[in-house]
C-alpha positions in Angstrom: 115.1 8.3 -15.6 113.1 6.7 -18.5 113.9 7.8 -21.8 110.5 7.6 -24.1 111.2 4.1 -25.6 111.5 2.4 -22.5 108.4 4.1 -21.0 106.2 2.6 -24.1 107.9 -0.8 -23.9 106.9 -0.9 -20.2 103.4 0.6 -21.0 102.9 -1.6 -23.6 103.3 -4.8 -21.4 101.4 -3.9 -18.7 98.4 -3.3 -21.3 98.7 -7.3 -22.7 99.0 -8.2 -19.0 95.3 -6.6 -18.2 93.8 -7.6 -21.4 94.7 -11.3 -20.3 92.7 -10.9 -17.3 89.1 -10.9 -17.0 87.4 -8.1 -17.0 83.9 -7.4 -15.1 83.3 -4.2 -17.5 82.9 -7.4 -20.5 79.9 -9.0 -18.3 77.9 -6.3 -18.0 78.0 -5.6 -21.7 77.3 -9.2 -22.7 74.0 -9.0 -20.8 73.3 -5.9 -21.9 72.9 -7.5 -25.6 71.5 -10.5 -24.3 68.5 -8.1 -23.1 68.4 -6.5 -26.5 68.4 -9.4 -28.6 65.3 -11.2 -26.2 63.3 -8.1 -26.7 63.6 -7.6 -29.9 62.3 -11.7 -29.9 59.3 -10.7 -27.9 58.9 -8.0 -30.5 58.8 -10.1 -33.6 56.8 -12.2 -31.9 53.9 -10.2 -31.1 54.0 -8.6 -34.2 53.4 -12.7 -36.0 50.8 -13.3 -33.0 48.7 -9.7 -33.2 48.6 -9.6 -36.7 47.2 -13.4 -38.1 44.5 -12.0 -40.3 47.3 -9.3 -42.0 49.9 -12.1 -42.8 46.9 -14.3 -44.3 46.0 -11.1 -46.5 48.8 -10.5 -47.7 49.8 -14.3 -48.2 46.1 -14.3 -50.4 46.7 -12.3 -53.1 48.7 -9.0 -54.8 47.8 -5.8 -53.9 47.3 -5.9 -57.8 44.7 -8.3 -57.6 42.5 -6.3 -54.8 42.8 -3.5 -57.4 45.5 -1.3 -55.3 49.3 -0.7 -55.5 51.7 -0.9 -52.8 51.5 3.1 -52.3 48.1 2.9 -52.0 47.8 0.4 -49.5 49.9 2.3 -47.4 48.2 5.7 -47.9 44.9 3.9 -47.5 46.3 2.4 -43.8 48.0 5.8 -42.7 44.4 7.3 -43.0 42.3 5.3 -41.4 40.6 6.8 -38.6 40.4 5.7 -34.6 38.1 6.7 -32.2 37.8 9.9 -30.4 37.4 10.1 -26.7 33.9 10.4 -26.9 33.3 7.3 -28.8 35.5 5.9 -26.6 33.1 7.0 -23.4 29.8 6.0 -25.1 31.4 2.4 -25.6 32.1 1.7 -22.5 28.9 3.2 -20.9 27.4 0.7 -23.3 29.3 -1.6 -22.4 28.9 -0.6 -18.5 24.7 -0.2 -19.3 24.8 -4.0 -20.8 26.5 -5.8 -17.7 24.3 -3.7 -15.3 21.1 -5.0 -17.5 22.2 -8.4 -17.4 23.0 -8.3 -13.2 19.4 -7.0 -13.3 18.6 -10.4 -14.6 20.7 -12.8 -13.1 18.9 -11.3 -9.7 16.0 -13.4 -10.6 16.6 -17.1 -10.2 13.3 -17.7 -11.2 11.6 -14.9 -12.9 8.3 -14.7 -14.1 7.3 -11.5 -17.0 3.4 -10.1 -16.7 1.7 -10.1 -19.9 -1.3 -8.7 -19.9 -2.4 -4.8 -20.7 -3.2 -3.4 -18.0 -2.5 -4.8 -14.5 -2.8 -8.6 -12.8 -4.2 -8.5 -8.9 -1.8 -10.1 -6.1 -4.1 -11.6 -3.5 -3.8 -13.0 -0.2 -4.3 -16.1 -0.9 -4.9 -18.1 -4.3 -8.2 -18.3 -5.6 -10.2 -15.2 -7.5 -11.6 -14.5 -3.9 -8.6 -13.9 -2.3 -8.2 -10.4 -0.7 -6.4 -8.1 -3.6 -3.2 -6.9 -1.9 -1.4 -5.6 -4.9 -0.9 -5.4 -8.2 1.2 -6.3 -11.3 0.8 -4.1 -14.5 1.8 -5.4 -18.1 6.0 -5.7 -18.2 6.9 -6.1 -14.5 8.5 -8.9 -12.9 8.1 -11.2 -9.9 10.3 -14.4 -8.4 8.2 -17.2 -8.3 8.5 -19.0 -4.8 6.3 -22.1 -6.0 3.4 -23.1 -8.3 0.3 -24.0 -6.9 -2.2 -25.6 -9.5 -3.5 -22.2 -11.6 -1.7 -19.7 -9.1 1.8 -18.4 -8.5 2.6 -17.7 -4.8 5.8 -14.8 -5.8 7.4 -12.3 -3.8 7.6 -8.8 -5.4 7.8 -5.2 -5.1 9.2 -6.2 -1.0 5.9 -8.3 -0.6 4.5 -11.3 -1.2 1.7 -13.0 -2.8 -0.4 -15.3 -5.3 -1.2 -14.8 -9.3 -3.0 -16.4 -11.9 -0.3 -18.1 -13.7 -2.0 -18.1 -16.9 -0.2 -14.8 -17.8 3.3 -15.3 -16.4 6.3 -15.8 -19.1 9.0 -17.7 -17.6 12.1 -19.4 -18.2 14.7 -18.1 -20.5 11.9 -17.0 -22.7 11.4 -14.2 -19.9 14.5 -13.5 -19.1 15.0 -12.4 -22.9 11.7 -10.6 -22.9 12.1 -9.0 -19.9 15.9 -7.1 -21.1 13.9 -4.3 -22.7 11.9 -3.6 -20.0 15.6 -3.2 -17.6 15.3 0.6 -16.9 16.9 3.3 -14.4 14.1 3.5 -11.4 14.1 5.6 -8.5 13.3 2.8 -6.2 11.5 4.4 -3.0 12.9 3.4 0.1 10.6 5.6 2.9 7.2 4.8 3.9 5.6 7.9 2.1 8.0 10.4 -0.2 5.8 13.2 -1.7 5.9 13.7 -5.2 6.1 17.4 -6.0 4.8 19.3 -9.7 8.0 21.2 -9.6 11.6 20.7 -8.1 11.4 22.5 -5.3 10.2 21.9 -1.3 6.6 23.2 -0.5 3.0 21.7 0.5 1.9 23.9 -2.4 3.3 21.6 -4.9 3.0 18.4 -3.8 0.6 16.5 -6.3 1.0 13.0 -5.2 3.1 10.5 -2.8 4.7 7.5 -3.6 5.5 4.6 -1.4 7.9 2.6 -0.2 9.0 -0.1 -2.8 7.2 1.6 -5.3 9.7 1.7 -8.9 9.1 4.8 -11.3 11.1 5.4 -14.6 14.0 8.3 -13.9 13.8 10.7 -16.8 16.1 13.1 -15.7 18.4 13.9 -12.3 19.7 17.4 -11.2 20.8 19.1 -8.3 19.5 16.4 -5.9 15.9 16.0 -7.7 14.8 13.0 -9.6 12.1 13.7 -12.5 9.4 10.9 -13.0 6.6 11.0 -15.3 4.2 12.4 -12.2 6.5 14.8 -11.1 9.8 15.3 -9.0 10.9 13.5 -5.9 13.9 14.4 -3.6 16.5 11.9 -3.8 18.0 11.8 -0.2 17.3 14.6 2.7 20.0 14.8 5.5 22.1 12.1 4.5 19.5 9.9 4.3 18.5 7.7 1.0 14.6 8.5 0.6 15.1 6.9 -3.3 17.7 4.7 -5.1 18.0 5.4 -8.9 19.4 2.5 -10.4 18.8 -0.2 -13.6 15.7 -2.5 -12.6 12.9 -4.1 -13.8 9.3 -2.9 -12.2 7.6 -4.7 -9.9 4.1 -5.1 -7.9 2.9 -2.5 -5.8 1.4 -2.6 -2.9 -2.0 -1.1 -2.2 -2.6 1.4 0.4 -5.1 0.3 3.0 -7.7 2.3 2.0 -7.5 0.8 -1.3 -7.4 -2.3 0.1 -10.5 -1.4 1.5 -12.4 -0.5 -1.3 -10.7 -3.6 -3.6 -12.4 -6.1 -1.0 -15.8 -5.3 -3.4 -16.1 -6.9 -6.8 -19.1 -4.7 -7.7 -19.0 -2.2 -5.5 -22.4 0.1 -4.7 -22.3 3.2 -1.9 -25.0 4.0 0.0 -25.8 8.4 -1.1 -28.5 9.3 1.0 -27.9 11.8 4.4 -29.5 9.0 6.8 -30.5 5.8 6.2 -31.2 3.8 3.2 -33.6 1.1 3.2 -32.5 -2.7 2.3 -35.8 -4.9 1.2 -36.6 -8.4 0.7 -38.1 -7.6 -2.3 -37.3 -5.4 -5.6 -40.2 -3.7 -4.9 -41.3 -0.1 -3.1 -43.2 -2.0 -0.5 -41.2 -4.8 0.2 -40.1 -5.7 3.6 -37.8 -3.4 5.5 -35.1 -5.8 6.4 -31.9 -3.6 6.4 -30.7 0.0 6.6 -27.4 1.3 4.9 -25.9 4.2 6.9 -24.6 7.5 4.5 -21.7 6.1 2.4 -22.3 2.3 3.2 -20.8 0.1 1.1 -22.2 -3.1 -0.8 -21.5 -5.8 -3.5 -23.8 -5.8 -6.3 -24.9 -9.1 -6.6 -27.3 -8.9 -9.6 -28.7 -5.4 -11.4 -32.9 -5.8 -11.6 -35.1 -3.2 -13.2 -34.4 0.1 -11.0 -33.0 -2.4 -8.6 -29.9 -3.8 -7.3 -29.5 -7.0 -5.4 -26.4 -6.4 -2.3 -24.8 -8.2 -0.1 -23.8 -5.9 2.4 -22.5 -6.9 6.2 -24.8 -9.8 7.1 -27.4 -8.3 5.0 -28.7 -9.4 1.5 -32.0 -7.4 0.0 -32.6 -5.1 -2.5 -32.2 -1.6 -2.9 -33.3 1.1 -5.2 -30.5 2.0 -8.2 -31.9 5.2 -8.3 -28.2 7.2 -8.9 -29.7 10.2 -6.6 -29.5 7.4 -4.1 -26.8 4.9 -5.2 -23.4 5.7 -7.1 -21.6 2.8 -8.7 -18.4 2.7 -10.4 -15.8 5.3 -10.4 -18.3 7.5 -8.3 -18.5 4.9 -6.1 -14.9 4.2 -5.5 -14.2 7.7 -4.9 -16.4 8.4 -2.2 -15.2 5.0 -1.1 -11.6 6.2 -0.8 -12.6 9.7 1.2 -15.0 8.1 3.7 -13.2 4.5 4.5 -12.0 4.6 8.2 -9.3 3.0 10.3 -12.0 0.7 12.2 -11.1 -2.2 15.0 -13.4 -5.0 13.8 -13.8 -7.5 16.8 -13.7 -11.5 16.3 -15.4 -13.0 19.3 -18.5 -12.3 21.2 -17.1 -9.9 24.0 -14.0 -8.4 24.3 -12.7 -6.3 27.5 -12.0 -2.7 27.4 -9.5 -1.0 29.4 -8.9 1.9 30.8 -5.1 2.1 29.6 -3.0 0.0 27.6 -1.9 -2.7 29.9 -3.9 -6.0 31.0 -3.3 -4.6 34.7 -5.5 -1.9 33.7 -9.3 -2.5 35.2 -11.9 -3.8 33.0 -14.8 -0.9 32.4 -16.6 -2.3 30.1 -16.8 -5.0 27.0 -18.0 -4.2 23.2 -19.7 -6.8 20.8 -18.3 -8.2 17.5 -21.8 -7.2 15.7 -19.9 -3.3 15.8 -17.1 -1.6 14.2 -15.4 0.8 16.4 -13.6 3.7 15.1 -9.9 3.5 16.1 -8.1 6.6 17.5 -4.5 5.5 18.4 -2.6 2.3 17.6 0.0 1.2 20.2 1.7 -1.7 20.3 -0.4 -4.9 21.3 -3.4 -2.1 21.8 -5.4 -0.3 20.0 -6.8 2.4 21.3 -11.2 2.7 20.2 -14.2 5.6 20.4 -17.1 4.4 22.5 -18.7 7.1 21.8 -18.7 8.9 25.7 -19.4 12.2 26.5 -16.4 11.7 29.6 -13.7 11.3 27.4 -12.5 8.0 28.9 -9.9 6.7 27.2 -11.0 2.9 25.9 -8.0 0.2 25.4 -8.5 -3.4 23.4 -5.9 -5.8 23.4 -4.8 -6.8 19.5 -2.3 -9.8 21.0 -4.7 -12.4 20.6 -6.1 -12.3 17.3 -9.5 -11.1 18.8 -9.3 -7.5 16.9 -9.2 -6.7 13.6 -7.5 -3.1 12.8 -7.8 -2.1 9.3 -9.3 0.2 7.0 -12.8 -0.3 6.6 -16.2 1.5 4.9 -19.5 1.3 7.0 -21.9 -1.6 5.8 -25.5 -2.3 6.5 -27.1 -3.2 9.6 -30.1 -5.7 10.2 -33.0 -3.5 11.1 -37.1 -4.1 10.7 -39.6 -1.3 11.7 -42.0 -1.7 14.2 -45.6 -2.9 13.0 -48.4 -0.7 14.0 -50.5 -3.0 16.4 -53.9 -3.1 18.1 -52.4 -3.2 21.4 -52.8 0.9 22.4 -49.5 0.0 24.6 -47.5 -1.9 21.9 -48.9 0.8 19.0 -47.8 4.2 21.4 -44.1 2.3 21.8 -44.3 1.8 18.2 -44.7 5.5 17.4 -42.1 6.7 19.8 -39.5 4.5 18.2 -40.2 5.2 14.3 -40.7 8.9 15.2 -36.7 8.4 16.8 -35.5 6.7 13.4 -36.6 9.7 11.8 -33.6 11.9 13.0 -30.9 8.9 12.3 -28.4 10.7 10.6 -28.5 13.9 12.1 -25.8 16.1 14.3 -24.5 15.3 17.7 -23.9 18.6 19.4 -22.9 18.3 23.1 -25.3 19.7 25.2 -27.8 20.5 22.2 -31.3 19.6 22.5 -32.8 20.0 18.5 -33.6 16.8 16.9 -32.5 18.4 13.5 -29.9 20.8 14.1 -28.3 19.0 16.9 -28.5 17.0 20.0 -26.1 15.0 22.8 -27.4 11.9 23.7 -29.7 12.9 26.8 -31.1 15.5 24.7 -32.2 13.0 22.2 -33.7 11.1 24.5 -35.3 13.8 26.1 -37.1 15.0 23.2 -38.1 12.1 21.7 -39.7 11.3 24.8 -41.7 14.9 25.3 -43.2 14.3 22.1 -45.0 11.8 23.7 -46.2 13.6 26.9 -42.8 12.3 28.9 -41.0 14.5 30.5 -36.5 14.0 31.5 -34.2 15.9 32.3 -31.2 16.8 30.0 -28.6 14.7 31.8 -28.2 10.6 31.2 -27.0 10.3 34.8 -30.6 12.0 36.0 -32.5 10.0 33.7 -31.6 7.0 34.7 -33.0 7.4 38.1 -36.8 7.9 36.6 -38.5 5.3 35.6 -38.6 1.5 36.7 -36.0 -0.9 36.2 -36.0 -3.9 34.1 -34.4 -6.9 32.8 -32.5 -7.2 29.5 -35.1 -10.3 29.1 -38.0 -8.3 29.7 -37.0 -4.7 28.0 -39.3 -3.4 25.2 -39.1 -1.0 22.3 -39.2 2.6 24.0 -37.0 2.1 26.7 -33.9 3.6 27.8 -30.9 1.8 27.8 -27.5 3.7 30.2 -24.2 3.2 29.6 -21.3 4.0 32.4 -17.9 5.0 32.4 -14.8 4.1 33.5 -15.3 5.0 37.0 -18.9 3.2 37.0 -21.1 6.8 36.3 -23.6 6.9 33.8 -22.5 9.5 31.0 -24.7 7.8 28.6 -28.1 6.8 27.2 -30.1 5.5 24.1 -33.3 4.3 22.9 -34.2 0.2 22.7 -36.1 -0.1 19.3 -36.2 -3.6 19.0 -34.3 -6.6 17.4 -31.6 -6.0 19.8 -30.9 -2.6 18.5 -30.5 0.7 19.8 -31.1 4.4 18.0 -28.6 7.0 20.1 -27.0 10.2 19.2 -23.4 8.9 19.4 -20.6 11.1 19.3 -19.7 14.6 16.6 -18.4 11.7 14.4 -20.8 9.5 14.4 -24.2 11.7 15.1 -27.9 9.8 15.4 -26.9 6.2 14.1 -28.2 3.0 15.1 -26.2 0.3 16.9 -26.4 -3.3 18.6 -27.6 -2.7 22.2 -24.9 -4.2 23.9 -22.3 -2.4 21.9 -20.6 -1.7 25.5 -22.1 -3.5 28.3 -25.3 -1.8 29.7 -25.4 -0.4 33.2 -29.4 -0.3 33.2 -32.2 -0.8 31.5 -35.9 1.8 32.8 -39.2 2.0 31.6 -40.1 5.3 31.2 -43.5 4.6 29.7 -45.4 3.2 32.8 -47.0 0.2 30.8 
């Protein structure tokens, strides 16, 4: 046993012994200051990096000299203030606004900037007679494609076009005009989106449409409505984006067809009478009859004469009365112009084949002239489907794959038409009579199986009593009349006789009235009524004299 001095002798040895070895426990603190000491380096040297412009104050002058004492400098820095979490928010939607301004921009890689004060046409082609396809107004952008002498060809608003460069900015100097003009748009991105008075669903409230492309200035959004300066529009409908609201600049639009339509005129004049209105050689009462404009036919004013404009309308130029009880012009004009233009297939050679059905395996029935406009009923691919103006309701089919037909948006425009001179000839005067007495009704009703010349007729019943008036009697049926009579010869027909049309399946269903200068006076469909048309508007079936001369 150990007595207590031995125990600490022994004790105390075995301590030197372990402090001569190496202990691990010394490593781990050794890096554990090493760690302090290169922190507290990084430290002080932030601290001389961050704060350059302190350290040169200070090294400038006493706080004595900028009028302050130590205690006051520090009071002065403990109370300055930072910025709240709002001002935080507004800078960086700022900041968020200005990159999203300048993408805008830098989307262009050749932007041109509209200057003018109201709106600069895109046409068709370049030239100040190419067809008016859009428009610019004052502030909107375009990319410019190329430069053609005094015209831009530029693609804007998803289309593309030509403009007078003579009031295009470009360059940087419009890419710094145009940053005011960056706005959020509800871009549309439908054909047609209606534009409603109110924000809520309903035909009631619908005020307006906009279409596709089309920019507008957002005002506000809420609860899936996006407020424009015409009204609301519906943001998206069943998961499907009908507009994009989003920083842009605005751009062309595109004109509707019917505004196409009615842009094609410079000057435009309509035609306000219920039948026909006379074009003359002269600007006088009893000039020559050379032309008649149809209700709502449209023409360019050439040249404005006292109580008399000069047109150009169809093939036609002559004169016609300004009279406004018979003409509107201006915005009167354009109005009626954009309620009565009509989808029309507008041919481009001098027969074309109609078919009974879509499909060139279909039979040929019949084939219509380029002099006509036919109204167009049903657009299929590579068809078009036309009105012939048949009491069968045959279906009539022209190919559009060859250029051949033109479909678009048209108004009516005047036909070449003389009246027949009185003449010594008792024959020649009586066929005279029956056809100027027939023009008389142009204009008036078609009713199918009617038989009054001013409250309605179909086409036999026209014929019919037109020809009764003159001591002829027919029967109320085209197919009937067509067997009276005596057959003759396009080469040999005369004014006063009748002219039958057939159907598909080779039966007459139809019949008009030969007045001369290859024309035909026939009451032509509820659409159309009494009108006047190119005889061989569909090919003839027969030709009879009913008159016996």
């Amino acid at each position: 046993m150990l007595d207590n001095k031995d125990y600490m002798t022994r004790l105390n040895r075995a301590r030197r012994r372990r402090n001569q070895r190496f202990d691990p426990r010394y490593l781990l603190i050794l890096l554990g200051a090493l760690i302090l000491i290169g922190v507290l380096g990084a430290g002080i040297h932030l601290i001389r990096t961050s704060l350059p412009a302190a350290a040169s104050r200070a090294a400038s002058g006493s706080d004595a000299a900028r009028g302050r004492s130590d205690g006051e400098t520090k009071e002065t820095a403990a109370q300055e203030p930072t910025q709240s979490p709002e001002e935080l928010a507004a800078e960086l939607a700022a900041r968020q606004e200005a990159a999203e301004v300048q993408a805008v921009l830098d989307s262009y890689s050749n932007l041109g900037l509209i200057q003018v004060n109201g709106y600069l046409n895109v046409r068709e082609t370049p030239g100040s007679n190419g067809k008016i396809i859009g428009r610019l107004s004052g502030n909107s952008a375009c990319e410019i494609l190329s430069e053609e002498g005094e015209w831009d060809h530029i693609r804007s608003g998803g289309f593309e076009g030509y403009i007078s460069n003579q009031y295009v900015l470009t360059g940087e100097e419009a890419k710094e005009a145009a940053r005011a003009f960056v706005k959020k748009r509800a871009i549309i991105q439908v054909d047609k989106l209606n534009i409603h008075s109110d924000p809520s669903l309903g035909y009631a409230n619908v005020t307006g449409q906009a279409l596709e492309n089309e920019r507008y200035e957002v005002i506000a959004q809420a609860d899936g409505w996006i407020q424009i300066s015409s009204g609301y529009i519906v943001e998206e409908s069943e998961g499907k984006q009908l507009a994009l609201v989003q920083y842009a600049l605005n751009e062309a639009v595109k004109l509707d067809p019917i505004s196409m339509a009615v842009n094609m005129y410079d000057n435009l004049v309509i035609s306000k009478v219920n039948n026909y209105l006379n074009v003359r050689s002269e600007p006088k009462s009893d000039g020559k009859v050379i032309g008649k404009m149809t209700s709502k036919a449209a023409g360019e004013i050439l040249e404005t004469l006292d109580g008399w404009y000069k047109i150009k309308s169809g093939k036609i130029t002559g004169y016609i009365t300004a009279d406004p009880q018979y003409t509107a012009t201006g915005q009167e004009a354009k109005d009626i112009a954009m309620q009565t233009a009509t989808l029309m297939a507008i041919v481009n050679t001098d027969m074309l084949n109609v078919r009974t059905e879509p499909s060139t395996e279909s039979s040929i029935w019949t084939q219509i002239s380029k002099e006509e406009r036919y109204p167009v009923l049903e657009q299929l691919d590579g068809w078009v489907q036309i009105e012939l103006d048949t009491e069968d309701n045959d279906k009539a089919y022209v190919s559009t794959r060859d250029n051949n037909v033109e479909v678009r948006y048209a108004l009516e425009e005047a036909i070449k038409f003389s009246p027949l001179e009185e003449a010594a000839n008792a024959a020649v005067s009586r066929r005279s009579q029956i056809v100027n007495y027939a023009l008389q009704f142009v204009g008036n009703r078609y009713v199918w199986g009617g038989t009054s010349l001013t409250n309605g007729v179909d086409c036999s019943g026209f014929t019919m009593q037109v020809m009764k008036k003159f001591g002829v009697s027919l029967p109320h049926y085209s197919g009937s009349q067509a067997k009276m009579g005596k057959a003759v010869s396009s080469s040999e027909m005369r004014p006063g006789d009748l002219i039958f049309y057939a159907n598909s399946r080779g039966v007459i269903n139809h019949v008009a009235m030969y007045i001369g200068n290859g024309q035909i006076v026939h009451a032509a469909s509820s659409r159309s009524g009494i009108k006047i048309s190119t005889w061989n508007y569909r090919t003839p079936k027969a030709i009879r004299n009913m008159l016996g001369d």
